[in-house]
C-alpha positions as CSV (number, residue, x, y, z in Angstrom):
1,X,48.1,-43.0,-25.5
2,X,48.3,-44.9,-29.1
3,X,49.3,-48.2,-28.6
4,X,52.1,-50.0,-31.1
5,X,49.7,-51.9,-32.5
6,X,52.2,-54.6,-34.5
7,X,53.9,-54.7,-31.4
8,X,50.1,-55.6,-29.6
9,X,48.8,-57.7,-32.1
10,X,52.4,-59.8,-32.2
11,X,51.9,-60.3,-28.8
12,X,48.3,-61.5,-28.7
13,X,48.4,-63.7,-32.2
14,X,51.8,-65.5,-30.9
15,X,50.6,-66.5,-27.4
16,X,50.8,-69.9,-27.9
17,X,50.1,-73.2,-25.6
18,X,54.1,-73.6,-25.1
19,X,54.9,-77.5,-23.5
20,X,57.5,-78.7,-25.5
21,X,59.3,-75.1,-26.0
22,X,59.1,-74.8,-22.3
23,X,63.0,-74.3,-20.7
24,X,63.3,-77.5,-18.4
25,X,66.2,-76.4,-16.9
26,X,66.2,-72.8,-16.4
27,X,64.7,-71.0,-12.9
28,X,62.0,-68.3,-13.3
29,X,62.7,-65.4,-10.4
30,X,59.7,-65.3,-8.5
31,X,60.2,-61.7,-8.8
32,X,59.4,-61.9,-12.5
33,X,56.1,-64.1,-11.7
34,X,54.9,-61.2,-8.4
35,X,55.2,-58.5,-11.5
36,X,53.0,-60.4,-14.0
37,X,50.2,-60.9,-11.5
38,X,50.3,-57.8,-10.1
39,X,49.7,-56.7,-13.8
40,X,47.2,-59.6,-13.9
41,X,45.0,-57.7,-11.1
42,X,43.7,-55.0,-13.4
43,X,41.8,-57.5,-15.3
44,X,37.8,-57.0,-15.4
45,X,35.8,-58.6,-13.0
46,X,32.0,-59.1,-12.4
47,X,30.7,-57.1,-9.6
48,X,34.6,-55.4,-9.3
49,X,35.1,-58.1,-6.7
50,X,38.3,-59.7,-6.9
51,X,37.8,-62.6,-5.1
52,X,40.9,-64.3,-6.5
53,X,44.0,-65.7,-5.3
54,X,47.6,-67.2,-7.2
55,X,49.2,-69.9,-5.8
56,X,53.2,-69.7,-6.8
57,X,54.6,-72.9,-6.9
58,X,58.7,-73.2,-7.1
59,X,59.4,-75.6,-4.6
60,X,60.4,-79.6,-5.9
61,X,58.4,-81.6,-3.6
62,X,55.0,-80.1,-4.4
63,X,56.0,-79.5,-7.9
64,X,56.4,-83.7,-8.0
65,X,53.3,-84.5,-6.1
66,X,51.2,-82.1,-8.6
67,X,52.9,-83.6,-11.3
68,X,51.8,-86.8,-10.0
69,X,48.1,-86.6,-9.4
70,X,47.8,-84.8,-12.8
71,X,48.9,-88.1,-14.3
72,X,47.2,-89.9,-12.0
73,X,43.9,-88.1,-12.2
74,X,44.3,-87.6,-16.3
75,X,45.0,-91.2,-17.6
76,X,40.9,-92.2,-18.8
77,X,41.8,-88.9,-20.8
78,X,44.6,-89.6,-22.6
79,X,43.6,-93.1,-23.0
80,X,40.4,-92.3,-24.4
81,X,42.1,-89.5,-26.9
82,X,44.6,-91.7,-28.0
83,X,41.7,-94.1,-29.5
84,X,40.6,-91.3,-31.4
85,X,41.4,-90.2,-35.2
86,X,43.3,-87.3,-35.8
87,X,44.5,-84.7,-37.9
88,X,48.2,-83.5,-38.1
89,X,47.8,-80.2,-36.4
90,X,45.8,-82.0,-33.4
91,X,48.5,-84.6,-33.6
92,X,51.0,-82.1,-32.7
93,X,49.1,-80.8,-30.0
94,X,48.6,-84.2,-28.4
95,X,52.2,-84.8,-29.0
96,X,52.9,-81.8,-27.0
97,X,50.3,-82.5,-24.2
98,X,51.7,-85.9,-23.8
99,X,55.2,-83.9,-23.4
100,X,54.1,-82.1,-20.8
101,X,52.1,-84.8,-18.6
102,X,55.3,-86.9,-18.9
103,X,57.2,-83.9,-17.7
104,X,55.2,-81.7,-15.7
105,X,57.3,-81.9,-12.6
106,X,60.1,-80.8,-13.7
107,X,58.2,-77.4,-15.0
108,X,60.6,-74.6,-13.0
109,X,57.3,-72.7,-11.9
110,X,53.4,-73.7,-11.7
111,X,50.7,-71.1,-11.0
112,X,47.5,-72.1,-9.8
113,X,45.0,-69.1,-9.7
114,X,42.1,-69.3,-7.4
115,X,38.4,-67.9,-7.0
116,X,36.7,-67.6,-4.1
117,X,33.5,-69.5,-3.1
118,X,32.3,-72.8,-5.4
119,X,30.7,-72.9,-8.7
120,X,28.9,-76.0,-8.7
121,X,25.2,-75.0,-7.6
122,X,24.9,-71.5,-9.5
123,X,22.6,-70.4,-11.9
124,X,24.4,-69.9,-15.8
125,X,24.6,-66.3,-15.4
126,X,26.5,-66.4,-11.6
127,X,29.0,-69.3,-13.2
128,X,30.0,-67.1,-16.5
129,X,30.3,-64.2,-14.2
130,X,32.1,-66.3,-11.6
131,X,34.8,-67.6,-14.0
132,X,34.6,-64.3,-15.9
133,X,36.3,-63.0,-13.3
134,X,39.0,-64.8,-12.9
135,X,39.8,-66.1,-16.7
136,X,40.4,-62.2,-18.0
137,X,43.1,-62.0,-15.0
138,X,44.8,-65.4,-15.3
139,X,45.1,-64.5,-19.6
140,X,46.4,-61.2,-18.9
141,X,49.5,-63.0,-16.5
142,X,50.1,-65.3,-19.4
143,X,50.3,-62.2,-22.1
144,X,52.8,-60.6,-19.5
145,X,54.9,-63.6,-19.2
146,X,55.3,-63.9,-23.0
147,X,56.5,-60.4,-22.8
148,X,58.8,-60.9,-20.7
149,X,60.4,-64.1,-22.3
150,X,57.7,-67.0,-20.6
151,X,55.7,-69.4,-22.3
152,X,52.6,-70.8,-20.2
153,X,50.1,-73.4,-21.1
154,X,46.3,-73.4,-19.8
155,X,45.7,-76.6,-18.0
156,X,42.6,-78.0,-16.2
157,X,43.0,-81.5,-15.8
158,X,44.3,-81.7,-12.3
159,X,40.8,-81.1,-11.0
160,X,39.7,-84.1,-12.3
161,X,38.5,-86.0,-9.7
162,X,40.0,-85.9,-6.6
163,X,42.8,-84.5,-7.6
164,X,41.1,-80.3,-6.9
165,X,41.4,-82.1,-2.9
166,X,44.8,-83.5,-3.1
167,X,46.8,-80.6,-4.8
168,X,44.3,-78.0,-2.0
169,X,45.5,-80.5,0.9
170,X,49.6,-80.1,-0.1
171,X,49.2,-76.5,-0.6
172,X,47.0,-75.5,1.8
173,X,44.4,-74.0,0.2
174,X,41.2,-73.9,2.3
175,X,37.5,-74.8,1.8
176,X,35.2,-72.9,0.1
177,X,37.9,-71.6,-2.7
178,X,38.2,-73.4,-6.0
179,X,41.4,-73.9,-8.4
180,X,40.3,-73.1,-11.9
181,X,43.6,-73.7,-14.0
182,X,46.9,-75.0,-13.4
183,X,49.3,-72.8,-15.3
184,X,53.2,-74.1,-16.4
185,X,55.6,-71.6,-16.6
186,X,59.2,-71.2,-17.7
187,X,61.3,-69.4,-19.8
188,X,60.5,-70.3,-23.4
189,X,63.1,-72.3,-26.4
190,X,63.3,-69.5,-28.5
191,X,61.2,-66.4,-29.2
192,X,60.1,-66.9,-32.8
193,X,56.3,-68.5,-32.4
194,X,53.9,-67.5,-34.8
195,X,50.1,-67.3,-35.4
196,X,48.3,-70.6,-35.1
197,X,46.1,-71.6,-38.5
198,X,42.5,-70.7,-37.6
199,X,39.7,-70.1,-39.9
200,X,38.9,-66.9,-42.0
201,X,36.8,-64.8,-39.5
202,X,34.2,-64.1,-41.2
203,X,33.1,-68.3,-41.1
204,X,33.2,-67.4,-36.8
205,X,31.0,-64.2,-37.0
206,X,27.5,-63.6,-37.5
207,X,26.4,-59.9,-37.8
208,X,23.2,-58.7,-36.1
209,X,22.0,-62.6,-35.8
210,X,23.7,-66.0,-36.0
């Protein structure tokens, strides 16, 4: 099979970080969600073990109470970033976090994907392969959800702290598994996002050495 590749590369180069662009008030079908993870599942993983689990999260309550400990948990961040200079396109993107912290709950649909056993005590190799596993999969449901219309953001700071304990105690998520992103979802403001400014790539690559 030959792949549209304008069509690919569209879709990987316009993936953004969407918070402000997010649709507040629109539902996501949980249908829509099942099929981007089940696409999500033929992601790589180290070992072929897919030790991994999704948490769907639709319902007000627990939406609120995440949205709550992420503040909670997150304010030395964002106090400590705000004291720090800036540039305009970091501006926007602090703009935009701040957007989202102050309106998390009300985010139609969070996912949560989850890895089996705990990272903390392994070795470097068994943590990149650990997260390895699960990273490819949880990127591959946020490229299917821009296909579909979705923007998603990456976020990480509800594990700060207690805040892993709190969000695993109201959602029932048992020992021995760990979150490793929350993920926003909802239908997106417009389609029209383009490539973010990044630097030439040959100042990122190094050819047979650094």
């Amino acid at each position: 099979m030959v792949f549209d590749l304008a069509q690919t590369d569209e879709l990987l180069s316009t993936t953004r970080a969407v918070r402000k662009r997010l649709d507040l008030e629109r539902p996501v079908d949980l249908d829509v969600l099942l099929e981007c993870i089940d696409l999500a599942q033929q992601a790589p993983t180290g070992g072929n073990r897919q030790g991994w689990r999704f948490v769907v999260v639709t319902d007000p309550a627990q939406r609120q109470l995440i949205a709550d400990t992420y503040r909670r948990v997150s304010q030395s961040y964002f106090a400590s970033r705000a004291a720090t200079p800036t540039d305009d396109q970091t501006g926007r993107v602090r703009s935009s976090s701040d957007y989202l912290r102050d309106n998390l709950e009300r985010v139609p649909a969070m996912v949560i994907p989850c890895q089996q056993g705990r990272p903390e005590s392994l070795p470097l190799a068994a943590m990149a392969s650990y997260f390895g596993s699960i990273i490819p999969a949880t990127w591959s449901m946020m490229l299917a959800l821009r296909a579909r219309g979705l923007g998603s953001v990456y976020t990480t700071l509800h594990l700060v702290d207690d805040g892993e304990q709190v969000v695993a105690r109201a959602l029932g998520i048992p020992d021995g598994w760990t979150q490793t992103a929350l993920i926003p979802v909802a239908y997106t403001i417009g389609t029209d996002f383009k490539p973010a400014k990044r630097p030439p790539v040959t100042e990122i690559v190094g050819v047979n050495g650094w």
